[in-house]
N, C-alpha and C positions, 0 to 999 in steps of 0.2 A: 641382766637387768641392772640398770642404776638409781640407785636410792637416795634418796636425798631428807635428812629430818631435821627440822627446821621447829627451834625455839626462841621463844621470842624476849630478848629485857628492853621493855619499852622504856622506862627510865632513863637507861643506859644507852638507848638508841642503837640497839646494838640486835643483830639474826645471830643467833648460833646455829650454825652450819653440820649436820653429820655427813658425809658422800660416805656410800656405805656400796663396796663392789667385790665383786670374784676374780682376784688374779688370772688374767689369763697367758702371761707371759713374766719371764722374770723381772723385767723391766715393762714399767709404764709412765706414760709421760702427761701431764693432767695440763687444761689449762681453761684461762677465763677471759670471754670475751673482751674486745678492747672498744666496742661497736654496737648500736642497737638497730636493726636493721627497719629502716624510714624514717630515722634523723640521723645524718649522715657528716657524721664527727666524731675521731677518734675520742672518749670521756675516759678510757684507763680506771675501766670499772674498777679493778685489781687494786686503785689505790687505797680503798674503802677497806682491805681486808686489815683486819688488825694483828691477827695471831693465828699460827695455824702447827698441828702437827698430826700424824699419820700414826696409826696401832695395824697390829699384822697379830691375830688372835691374841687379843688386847694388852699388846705390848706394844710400847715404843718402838719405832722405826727412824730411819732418816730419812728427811725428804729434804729434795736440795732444789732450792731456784733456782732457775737458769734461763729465766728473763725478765723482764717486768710483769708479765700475765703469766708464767709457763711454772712449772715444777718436774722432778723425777725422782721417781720411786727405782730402785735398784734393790738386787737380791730377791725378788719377792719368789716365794713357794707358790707354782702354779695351783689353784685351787682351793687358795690361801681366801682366808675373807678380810679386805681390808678397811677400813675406815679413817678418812679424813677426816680431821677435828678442825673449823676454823672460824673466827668471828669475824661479821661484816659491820662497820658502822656505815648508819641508813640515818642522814638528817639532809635530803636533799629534797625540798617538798615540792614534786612535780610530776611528772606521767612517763618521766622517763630512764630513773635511774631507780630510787629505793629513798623511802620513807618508816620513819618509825617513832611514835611515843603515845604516851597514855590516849589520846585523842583518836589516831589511827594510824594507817602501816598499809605500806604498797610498796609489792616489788615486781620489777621486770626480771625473769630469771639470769636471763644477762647481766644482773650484778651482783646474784647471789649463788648462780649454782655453776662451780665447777665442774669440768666432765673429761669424761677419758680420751686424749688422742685415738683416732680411729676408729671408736666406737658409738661414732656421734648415730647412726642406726640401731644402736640398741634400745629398747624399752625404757623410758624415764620417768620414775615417779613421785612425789614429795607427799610428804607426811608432815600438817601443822600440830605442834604442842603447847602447850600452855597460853591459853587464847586466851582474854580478859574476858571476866565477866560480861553478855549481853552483845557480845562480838561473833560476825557470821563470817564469811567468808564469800567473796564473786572472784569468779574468773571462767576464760572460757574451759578448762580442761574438763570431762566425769573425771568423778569421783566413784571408785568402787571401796567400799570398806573406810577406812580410813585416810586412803591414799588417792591424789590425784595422778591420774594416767595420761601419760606423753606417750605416743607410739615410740617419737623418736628425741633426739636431741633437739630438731630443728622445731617440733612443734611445740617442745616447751618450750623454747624461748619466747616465741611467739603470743606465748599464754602471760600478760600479766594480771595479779596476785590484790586485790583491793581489800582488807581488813578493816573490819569497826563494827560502830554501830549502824547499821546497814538501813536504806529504807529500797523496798524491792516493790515494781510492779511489771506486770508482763502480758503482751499482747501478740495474737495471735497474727502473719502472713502467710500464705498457703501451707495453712494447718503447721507452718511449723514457730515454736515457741521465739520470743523475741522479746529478753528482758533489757528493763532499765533500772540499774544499779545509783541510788544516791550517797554520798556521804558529805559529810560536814556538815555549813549552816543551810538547814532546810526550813521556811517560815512556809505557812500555806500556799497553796499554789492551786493554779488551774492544772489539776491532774488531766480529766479529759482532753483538754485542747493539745498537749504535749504530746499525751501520746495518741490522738489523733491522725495530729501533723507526721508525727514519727511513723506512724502504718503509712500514712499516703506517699511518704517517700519510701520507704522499706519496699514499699507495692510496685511503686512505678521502675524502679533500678532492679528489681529480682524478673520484672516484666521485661525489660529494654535488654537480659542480658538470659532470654531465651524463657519464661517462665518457670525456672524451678530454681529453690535454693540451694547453692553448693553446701551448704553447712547442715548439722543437726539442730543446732540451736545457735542463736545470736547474744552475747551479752553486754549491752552499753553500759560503761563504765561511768559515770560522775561525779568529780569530787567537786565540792561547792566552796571554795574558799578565793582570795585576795580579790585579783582586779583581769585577771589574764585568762584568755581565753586560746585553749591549747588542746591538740591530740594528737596520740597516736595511734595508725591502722596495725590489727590482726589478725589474722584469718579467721576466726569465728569474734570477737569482739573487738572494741577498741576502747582506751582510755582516756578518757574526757579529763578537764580541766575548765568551770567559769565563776565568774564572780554567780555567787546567791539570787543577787536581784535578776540575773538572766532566764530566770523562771518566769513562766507566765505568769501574772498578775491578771485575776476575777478582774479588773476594771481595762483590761489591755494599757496599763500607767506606761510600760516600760518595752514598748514594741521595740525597739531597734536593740537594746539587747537581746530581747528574745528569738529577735528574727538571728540575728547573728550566732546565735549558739544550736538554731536547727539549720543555719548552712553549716557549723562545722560542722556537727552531725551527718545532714546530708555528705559532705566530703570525706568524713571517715569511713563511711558506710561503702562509698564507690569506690575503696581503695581494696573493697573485700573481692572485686574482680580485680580493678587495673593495679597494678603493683602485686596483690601478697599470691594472684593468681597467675595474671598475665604480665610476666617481669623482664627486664631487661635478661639475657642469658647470661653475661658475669655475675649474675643474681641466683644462677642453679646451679649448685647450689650456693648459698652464701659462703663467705669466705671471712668469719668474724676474727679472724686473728689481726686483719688488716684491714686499711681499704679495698674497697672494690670498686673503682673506677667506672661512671658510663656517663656519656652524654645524652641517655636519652630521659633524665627528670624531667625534662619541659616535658614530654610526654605523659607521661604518670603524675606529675604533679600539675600538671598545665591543664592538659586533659580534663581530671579530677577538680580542677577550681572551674573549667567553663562550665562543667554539666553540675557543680552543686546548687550553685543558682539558677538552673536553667531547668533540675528537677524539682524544683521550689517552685517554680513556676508553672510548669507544665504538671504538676500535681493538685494545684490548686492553694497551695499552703502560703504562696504570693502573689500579688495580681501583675499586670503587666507594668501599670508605671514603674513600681519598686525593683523590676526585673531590668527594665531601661536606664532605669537610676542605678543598679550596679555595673551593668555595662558602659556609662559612660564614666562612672568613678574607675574601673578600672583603666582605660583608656587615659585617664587625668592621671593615674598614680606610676604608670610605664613612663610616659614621657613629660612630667616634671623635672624629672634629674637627668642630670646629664651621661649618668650611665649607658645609658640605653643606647648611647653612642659610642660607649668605649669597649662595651663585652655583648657577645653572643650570648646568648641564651644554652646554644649546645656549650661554651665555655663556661658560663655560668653552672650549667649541670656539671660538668666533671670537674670542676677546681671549688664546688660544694663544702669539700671536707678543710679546704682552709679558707674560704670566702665568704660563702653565704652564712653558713653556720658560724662562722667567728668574726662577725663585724665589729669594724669600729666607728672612728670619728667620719675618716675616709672614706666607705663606703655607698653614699648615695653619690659620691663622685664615680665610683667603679664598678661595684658589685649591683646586675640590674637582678630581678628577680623571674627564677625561671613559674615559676607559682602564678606570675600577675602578668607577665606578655605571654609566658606558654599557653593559660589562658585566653589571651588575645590571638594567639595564632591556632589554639584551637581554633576558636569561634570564626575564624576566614577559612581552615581547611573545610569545615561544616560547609559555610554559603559556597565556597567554590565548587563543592562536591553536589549540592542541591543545582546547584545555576549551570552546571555541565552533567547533569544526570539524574535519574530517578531517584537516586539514594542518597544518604547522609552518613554525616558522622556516624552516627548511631548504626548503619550497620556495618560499620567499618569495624566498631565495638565486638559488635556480635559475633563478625566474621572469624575475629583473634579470639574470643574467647571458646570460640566452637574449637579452632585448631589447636588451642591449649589443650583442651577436652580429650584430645585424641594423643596429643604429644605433646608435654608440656616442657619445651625445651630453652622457651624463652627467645626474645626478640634480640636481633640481630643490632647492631651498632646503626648502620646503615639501612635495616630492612622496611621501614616505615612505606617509604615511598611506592616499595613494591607492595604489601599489605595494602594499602588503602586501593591500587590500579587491581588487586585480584578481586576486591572486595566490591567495589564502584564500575571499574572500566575505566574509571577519572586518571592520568598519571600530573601529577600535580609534584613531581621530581624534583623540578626546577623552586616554582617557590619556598619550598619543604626549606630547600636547600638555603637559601635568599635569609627566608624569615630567621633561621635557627643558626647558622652556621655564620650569619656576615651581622651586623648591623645597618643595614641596608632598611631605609623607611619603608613598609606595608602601607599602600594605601587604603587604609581603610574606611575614606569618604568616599571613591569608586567604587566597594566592595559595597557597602549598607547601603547606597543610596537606591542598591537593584533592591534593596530590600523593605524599601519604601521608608527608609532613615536616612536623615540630613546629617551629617556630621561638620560643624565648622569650629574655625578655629577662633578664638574672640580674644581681646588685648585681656594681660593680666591684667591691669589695671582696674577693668570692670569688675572684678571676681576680687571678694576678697580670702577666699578658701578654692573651690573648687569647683568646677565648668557640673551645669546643670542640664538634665533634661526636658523640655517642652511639648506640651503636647495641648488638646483643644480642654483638655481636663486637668491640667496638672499646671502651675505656673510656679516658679520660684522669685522672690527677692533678688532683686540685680543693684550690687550698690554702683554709683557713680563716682566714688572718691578715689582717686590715684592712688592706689597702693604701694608706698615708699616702701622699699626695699633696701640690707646691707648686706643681702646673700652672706645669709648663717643664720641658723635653728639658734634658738636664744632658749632659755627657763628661767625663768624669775626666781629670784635668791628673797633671802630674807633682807639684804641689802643688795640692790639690782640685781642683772640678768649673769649668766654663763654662758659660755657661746659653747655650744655641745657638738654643733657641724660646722665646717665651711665650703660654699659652696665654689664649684671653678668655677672660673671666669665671672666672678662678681667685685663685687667691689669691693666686699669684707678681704677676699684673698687679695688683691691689689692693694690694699692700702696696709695689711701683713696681722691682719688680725688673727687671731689662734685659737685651737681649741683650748679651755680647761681658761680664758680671759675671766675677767669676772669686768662689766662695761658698768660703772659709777655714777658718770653723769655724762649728757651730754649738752656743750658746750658751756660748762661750769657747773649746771642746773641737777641737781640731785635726779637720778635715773627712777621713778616711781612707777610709769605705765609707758610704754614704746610704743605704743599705738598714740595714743594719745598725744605725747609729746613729738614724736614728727609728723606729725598733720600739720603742725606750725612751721612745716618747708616746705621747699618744691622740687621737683625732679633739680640735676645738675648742681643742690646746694652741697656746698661744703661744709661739715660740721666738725668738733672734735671732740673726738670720746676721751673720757678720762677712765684709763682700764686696772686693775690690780691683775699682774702678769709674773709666777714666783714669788709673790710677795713684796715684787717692787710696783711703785706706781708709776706707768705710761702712759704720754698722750700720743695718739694718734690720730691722721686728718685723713675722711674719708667722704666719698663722694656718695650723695644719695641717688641711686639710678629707680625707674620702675621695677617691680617685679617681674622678671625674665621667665618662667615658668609658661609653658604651652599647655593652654587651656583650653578644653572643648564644649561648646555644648551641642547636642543632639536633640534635634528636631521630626518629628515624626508626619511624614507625607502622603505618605499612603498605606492604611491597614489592608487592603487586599494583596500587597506583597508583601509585608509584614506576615500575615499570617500565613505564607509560604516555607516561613522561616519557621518562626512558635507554633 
């Protein structure tokens, strides 16, 4: 067994660490994650340790680094009880690394607890001390006694750790328990509606992947602070991250946050089959020293984005317009950038750990997102599989996770294609292949339109945001004004704008604008509103920005073009094939 006891100086921001273990061999070699397994970036947890050193019955020892994450112990008396001593600073406020001060404290064990080479199969269990006054504890692990119990290495990681002043409620899905964990700013709320909506999706995804739940109990994590709305999946819980106001509101004031923070929910929850159960196989077991390379996130993470709205909907917790309105915002958000033509979605999945996860200015020119087309190529393997067969997606779901069931060895690089043809009858090889592996256009006006969905393309110029849905009930604002375009993301300064992106082949790159410009005026005239102030051109004019670039001032002369962005809206023609699909 591995012991782990864990004291807390919130002040100090600081875990005191004990690894407390039984020599099994003269030499042991200890080490600490570099990786959290479903956000997929080396973070060098290891950097956070601030001091550390080893007792062998309560004497000093040596312990020697011997890499950036690694350590070794040498000479040890087999039988020997040893104990690591080491402090972690925890001020990273978010669901993925470690958190800590008077307010509250979260950790993923990934950045606190060290563990023996080769004995990642032993017993692992942690013991908190010195809690603050009015402070509980959530996380998925039991607790027997004082100690939280990990069978193994793997499943504590997997457990993270939320500390405070806790507000707990919990509802019952086939008889088994299903809490929901709050922290931070919590103001009143519509309790029932929340968790509600939370059983009728818990309901529907525990139903859709055989009726029974793989877990003992479920624990949703929530911390209620800044503006970002974030999570991550694990096999019995997940940890949330939204702004306060994302809570239901008794008057429904603030739907589109609320709606937005029970799709991530809905999405963390589906990641308790696809990923933490049914995983890629370079994923069995994890390999957290490094990366572990695969192409198949659009999978797992694609997958995972088309059915959380999809069980939003088919649960009842949204109706169909707002289900239509994500489908075509997703549709709008793949191919506005010009990515979607430079990278595959399979490249996209495996070059994650230096692209997706580390964007910059660059990135909506390169990095497409396998989250929001894998998404979209879910949603064609579905109608293709209904439009050539009696089945769907959904049991294509069911099919892998039954053979998980039996042999959980994990998905082949390649084996998709065969899966869904055991699953369906469908072999759908070829597009698999098209969609994920090429940048090759999906037509997806072909495909919806058997679905009794119009999809067309409409000038940006119409749109001054983003391509809408229509239907005999639902009408949106259509503006008429030309939308001038200088292809680049702008932010308003206190004194004018920053260019934050540039887009290719615009005009902002043509005429050699940059990121990190700061644009002053243009054409002499103090820069105050850009919207505003180029209404007063026309396509093809010529203006000249006056920019602070290093601290020096430059003019440059740039051509105003329309907006180049492919926009769609989606029209609805027929509910009798429609509800073929939904």
């Amino acid at each position: 067994m591995i012991k782990y006891i864990i004291n807390l100086q919130p002040n100090q921001h600081i875990y005191n660490v004990s690894l407390i273990f039984t020599a099994q061999s003269h030499q042991h070699k200890l080490y600490l994650p570099v990786w959290i397994p479903g956000s997929y970036m080396v973070r060098e947890f290891s950097k956070n340790i601030v001091s550390i050193e080893a007792l062998a019955n309560n004497k000093l020892i040596k312990i020697n680094q011997i890499s950036k994450n690694e350590w070794l112990l040498e000479e040890l008396v087999i039988g020997e009880k040893v104990q690591i001593q080491y402090n972690v600073y925890a001020y990273e406020y978010g669901i993925r690394t470690a958190f800590l001060d008077f307010t509250r404290g979260y950790f993923n064990p990934t950045s606190l607890c060290i563990t023996l080479d080769g004995f990642e199969a032993s017993e692992h269990t942690i013991e908190l001390n010195q809690l603050p006054n009015a402070w509980s504890v959530a996380t998925g692990l039991n607790k027997i006694g004082n100690s939280y119990i990990a069978k193994d290495y793997d499943e504590l990681v997997d457990s993270p750790f939320e500390l405070g002043n806790l507000q707990r409620h919990t509802f019952k899905v086939k008889n088994v328990e299903h809490h929901l964990i709050l922290s931070g700013t919590i103001l009143n709320f519509d309790v029932e509606r929340i968790l509600g909506d939370m059983f009728k999706i818990c309901e529907y995804q525990i139903n859709l992947f055989g009726g029974v739940a793989p877990y003992e109990h479920y624990t949703f994590i929530l911390n209620l602070g800044g503006e970002i709305f974030t999570g991550l999946e694990h096999r019995n819980s997940t940890l949330l991250m939204a702004p306060y106001h994302a809570l239901p509101t008794h008057n429904k004031s603030n739907e589109a946050d609320y709606i937005k923070l029970i799709g991530l929910i809905s999405h963390e929850f589906f990641h308790t089959w696809n990923v933490k159960r049914i995983k890629p196989k370079v994923f069995t077991p994890y390999n957290l020293k490094q990366e572990n390379y695969t192409k198949l996130l659009w999978w797992f993470e694609g997958v995972t984005s088309y059915y959380d709205d999809l069980v939003m909907y088919r649960s009842g917790v949204i109706d169909q317009v707002k289900y239509l309105g994500f489908i075509i915002d997703n549709i709008n958000n793949v191919y506005k950038f010009n990515a979607v033509n430079i990278q595959s979605i399979a490249n996209s999945s495996l070059s994650a750990w230096v692209k997706y996860y580390r964007q910059d200015e660059n990135s909506p020119n390169s990095v497409v997102s396998y989250y929001v087309k894998g998404s979209l190529v879910a949603m064609c393997l579905d109608l293709l599989i209904r439009q050539q067969s009696q089945y769907s997606l959904d049991d294509v779901l069911l099919h892998m996770f039954k053979a998980w069931q039996q042999n959980p060895v994990g998905i082949g690089e390649d084996e998709i294609p065969q899966i869904i043809q055991q699953a369906t009858g469908v072999d759908l090889t070829e597009f698999i292949y098209l969609a994920t592996e090429t940048t090759s256009e999906i037509d997806l006006q072909k495909l919806l339109i058997q679905f009794g969905l119009d999809l067309q393309l409409v000038p940006a110029s119409s749109h001054q945001a983003v391509g809408r849905y229509f239907d005999d009930e639902f009408d949106a604002e259509v503006t008429s004004n030309v939308q001038l375009n200088i292809g680049a993301k702008l932010e308003k300064q206190s004194i004018g704008y920053a260019v934050k992106n540039v887009y290719h082949d615009t005009s902002a790159e043509n005429s050699g604008l940059a990121v990190n410009d700061i644009i002053l005026a243009i054409n002499n005239i103090k820069l105050t509103d850009i919207n505003k102030q180029l209404a007063f051109y026309a396509i093809n004019d010529e203006v000249q920005l006056s920019i602070f670039r290093q601290e020096k001032l430059i003019n440059l002369s740039i051509k105003l073009a329309a907006c180049k962005a492919r926009l769609y809206d989606l029209y609805l023609n027929d509910s009798t094939k429609l509800n073929k699909w939904l």
